[in-house]
VEXBA-443878 format. One record per residue (C-alpha): residue in one letter; x, y, z. Coordinates in steps of 0.1 Angstrom, whole numbers, plus 5000, padded with zeros to 4 digits. Example, Ala and Ser with C-alpha at 12.3 -4.5 7.8 and 13.67 -1.06 7.14 Angstrom:
# VEXBA-443878
A512349555078;S513749895071;
***
This chain:
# VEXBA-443878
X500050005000;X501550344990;X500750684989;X497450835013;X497050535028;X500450435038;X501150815054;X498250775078;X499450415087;X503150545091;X501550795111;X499550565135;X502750355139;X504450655154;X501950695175;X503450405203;X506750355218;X509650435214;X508450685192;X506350835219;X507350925257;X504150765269;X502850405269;X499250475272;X499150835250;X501151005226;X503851255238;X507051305214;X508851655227;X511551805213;X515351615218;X513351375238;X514550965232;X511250925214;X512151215190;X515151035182;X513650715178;X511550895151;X514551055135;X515650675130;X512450535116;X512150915092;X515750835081;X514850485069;X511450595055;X512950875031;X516650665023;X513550415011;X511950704990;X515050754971;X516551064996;X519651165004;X519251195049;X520651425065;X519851565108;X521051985104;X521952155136;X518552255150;X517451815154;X515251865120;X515151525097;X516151625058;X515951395033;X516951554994;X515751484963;X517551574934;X516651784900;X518151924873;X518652264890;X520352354921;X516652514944;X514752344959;X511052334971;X510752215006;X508152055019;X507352005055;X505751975089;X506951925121;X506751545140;X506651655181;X503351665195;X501351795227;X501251585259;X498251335250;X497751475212;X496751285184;X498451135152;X497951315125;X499251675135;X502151725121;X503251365106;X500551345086;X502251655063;X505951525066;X504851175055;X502451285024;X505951445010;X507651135019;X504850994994;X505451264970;X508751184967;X508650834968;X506450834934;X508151064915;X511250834924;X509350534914;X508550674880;X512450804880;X510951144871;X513251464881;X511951794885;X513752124874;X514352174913;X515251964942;X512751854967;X513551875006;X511251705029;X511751875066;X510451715096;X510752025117;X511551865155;X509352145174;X506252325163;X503952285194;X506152425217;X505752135242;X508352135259;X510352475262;X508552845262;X508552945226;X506952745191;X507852705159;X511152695171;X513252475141;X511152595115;X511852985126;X515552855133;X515952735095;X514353085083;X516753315103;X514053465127;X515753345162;X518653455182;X521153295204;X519053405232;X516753115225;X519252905236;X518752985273;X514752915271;X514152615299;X511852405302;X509952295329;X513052065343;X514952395341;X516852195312;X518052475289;X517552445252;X521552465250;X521552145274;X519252005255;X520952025223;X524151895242;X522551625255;X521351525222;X524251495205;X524151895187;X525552175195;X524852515209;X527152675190;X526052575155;X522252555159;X521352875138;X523552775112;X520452585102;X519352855089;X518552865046;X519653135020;X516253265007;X517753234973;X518552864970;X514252834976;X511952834952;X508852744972;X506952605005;X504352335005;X502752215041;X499751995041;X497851955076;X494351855087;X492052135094;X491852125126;X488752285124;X484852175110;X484852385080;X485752115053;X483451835072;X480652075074;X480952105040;X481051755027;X484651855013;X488151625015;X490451925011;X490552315014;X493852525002;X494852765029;X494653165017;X496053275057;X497553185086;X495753425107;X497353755126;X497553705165;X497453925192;X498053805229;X497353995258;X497753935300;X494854125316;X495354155358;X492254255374;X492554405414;X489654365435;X489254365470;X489454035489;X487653965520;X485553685538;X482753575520;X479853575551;X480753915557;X480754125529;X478054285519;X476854215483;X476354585474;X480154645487;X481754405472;X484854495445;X485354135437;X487854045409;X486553765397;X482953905394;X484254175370;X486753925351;X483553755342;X482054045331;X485154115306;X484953725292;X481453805278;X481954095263;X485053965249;X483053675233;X480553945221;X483354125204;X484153855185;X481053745174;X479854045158;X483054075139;X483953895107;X483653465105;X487453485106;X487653675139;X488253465169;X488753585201;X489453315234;X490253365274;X492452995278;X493753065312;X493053245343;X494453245379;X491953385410;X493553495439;X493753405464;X491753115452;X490253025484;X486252905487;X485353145518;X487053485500;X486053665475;X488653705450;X490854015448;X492853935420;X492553765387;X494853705358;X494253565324;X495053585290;X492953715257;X494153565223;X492453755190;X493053645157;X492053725124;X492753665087;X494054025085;X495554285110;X492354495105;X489654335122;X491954175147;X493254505156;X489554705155;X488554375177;X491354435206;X491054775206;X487354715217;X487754465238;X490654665258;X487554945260;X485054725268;X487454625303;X488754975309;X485055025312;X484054745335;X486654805358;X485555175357;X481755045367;X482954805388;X486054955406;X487954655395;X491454825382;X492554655353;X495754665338;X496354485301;X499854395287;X500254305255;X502353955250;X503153895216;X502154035184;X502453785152;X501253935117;X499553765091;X500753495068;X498953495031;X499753195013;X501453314977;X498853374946;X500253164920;X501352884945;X497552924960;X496352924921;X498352574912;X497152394943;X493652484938;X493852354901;X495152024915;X492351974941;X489952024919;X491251794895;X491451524922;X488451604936;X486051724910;X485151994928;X486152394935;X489152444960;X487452574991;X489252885007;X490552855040;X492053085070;X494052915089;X493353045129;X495952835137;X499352885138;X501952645114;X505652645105;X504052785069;X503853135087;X507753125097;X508453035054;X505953325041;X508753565051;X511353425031;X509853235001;X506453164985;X504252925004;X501452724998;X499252535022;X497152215020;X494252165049;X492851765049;X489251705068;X489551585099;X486651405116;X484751655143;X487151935133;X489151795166;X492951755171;X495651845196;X493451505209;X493751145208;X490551115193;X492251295159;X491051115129;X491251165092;X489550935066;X492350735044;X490750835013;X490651195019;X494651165025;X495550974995;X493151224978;X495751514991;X498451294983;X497851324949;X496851664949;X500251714958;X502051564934;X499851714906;X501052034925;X504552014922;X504751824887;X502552134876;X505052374897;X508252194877;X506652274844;X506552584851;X509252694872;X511952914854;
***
């Protein structure tokens, strides 16, 4: 069995020991012994395709195709996963290009470029503070002062690297000249319930949607419970509540593509018999473009300014990170539309991406293009993550139609 069918089933053998940290879920962090097992079995897998394998500094898996010229189009995904995710996030794209590669080489074809297959070792950020981590490595957007993030061990990412057999001192020398690139490809399920929804196997990505994060700490005034007086209360918590639905009624009378969440929050002092003087949480807003994203926080930092006000509930905002937008190149976007519809029979179906992928870290340096695979319930990040074989080996040979449409072209 090749193509579709064998990526998911590579996919759900990496899915146990040794490749993951867990017996009973799957858990593959970055420089961890079951991301080098998977390094192993990746190596094997692509030497089999008809690669050339190779680890670069920053623990990414490369395996080379040749062409006739001397660029290359990569095509990728990262293999580490969250504690107790599912199978297909991430693998699934790194072994369709395995597939891709392995037909072409069984039909001896060569393309006027080289094709790279990267299995990017950290995407989720898992393990230490920061994502995308080899993908933005191999496009030149990290410092050395990444090498001094820890994680929750207090194991340093330079430790790490030592411990794993790198180095500290040559890990951004993963990084790629723009120029020897022609192109990016990434296929990944949905994540989401559009293309289900729709009765549709595959969508072709037009964003990776803007993000804005924000930590919002609200002051109240604690006290015992029996004893304060309703009308007197300044309670933190109360007001926070308030500010979580009229974030979510921000967001819903923006655009479809606006999103806006509260994922974590801390109450203080957290205790059943006082009412809470402080709470802290977070605000994520994300949007296809900076436009609404931006129109959407500035309202919801009004909309808190003025509950606190109401409330006398201080509330102080601080904003965390700030990640622009990624649009997926128009003629890349144009030829993988063409080749979904020809597998498929029907019209491409537009996608923004809310979430984030190595893809964003690529559109700064070279034309991408992304590939989005129905997943059942829209659900990942989840053991229950499930994709339908057929839907894959339709994307697998969307792909290659893709980039043998991309080599006649290419100048």
């Amino acid at each position: 069995m090749v193509g579709g069918i064998r990526a998911v089933e590579r996919c759900d053998a990496l899915k146990r020991p040794p490749y993951s940290q867990g017996a009973d879920m799957l858990f593959r962090p970055y420089l961890s012994a079951a991301h080098d097992a998977t390094i192993a079995q990746l190596t094997a897998w692509m030497s089999e395709a008809g690669m050339t394998v190779r680890l670069d500094s920053a623990g990414n898996v490369v395996g080379r195709y040749e062409g006739a010229g001397d660029k290359s189009l990569i095509i990728a995904s990262h293999i580490d996963s969250v504690r107790d995710g599912g199978a297909y996030d991430g693998p699934l794209g790194v072994m369709l290009g395995i597939e891709v590669v392995a037909a072409l080489n069984a039909q001896n074809i060569r393309l006027p470029f080289a094709i790279e297959i990267y299995a990017f070792g950290d995407e989720e950020g898992s393990r230490f503070p920061a994502s995308m981590l080899c993908s933005r490595a191999v496009c030149g957007q990290i410092d050395a002062s990444v090498l001094d993030v820890a994680d929750r061990d207090d194991v340093t990412l330079s430790a790490a690297l030592e411990s794993f057999g790198l180095s500290r001192d040559t890990f951004l020398t993963a990084r790629r000249d723009p120029s020897e690139l022609i192109g990016y490809l990434e296929a990944h399920i949905e994540q989401g319930p559009v293309l289900e929804a729709e009765g549709l196997a595959l969508g072709v990505v037009t964003s990776i949607a803007c993000q804005k994060r924000f930590e919002v700490t609200v002051t109240g005034v604690a006290g015992h419970a029996g004893t304060n007086s309703m009308t007197l209360r300044k309670d933190a918590l109360a007001a926070a509540a308030e500010m979580i639905l009229a974030i979510e009624a921000v967001a819903q009378a923006g655009p479809e593509d606006l999103v806006a969440t509260v994922g974590r929050m801390a109450v203080g002092p957290n205790a059943p018999n006082v009412v809470p003087g402080e709470v802290v949480f977070t605000i994520d807003v994300r949007a296809g473009t900076e436009a609404p994203r931006d129109q959407a926080a500035d309202a919801i930092l009004q909309r808190i300014q003025q509950i606190a006000a109401k409330r006398e509930t201080p509330a102080s905002t601080r904003l965390i990170h700030d990640l622009p937008a990624a649009p997926c190149d128009p003629s890349m976007m144009d030829k993988l539309s063409r080749a979904v519809t020809s597998m498929t029979g029907k019209a491409a179906r537009p996608i923004v991406s809310g979430a984030g992928h190595d893809a964003m870290a690529f559109a700064g340096i070279t034309p991408t293009a992304m590939l989005f695979i129905r997943c059942k319930d829209g659900i990942s990040h989840n053991p229950r993550e499930a994709v339908d074989p057929v839907d894959v080996d339709l994307a697998f040979r969307a792909m290659l139609a893709f980039v043998q449409d991309l080599g006649t072209t290419d100048e």
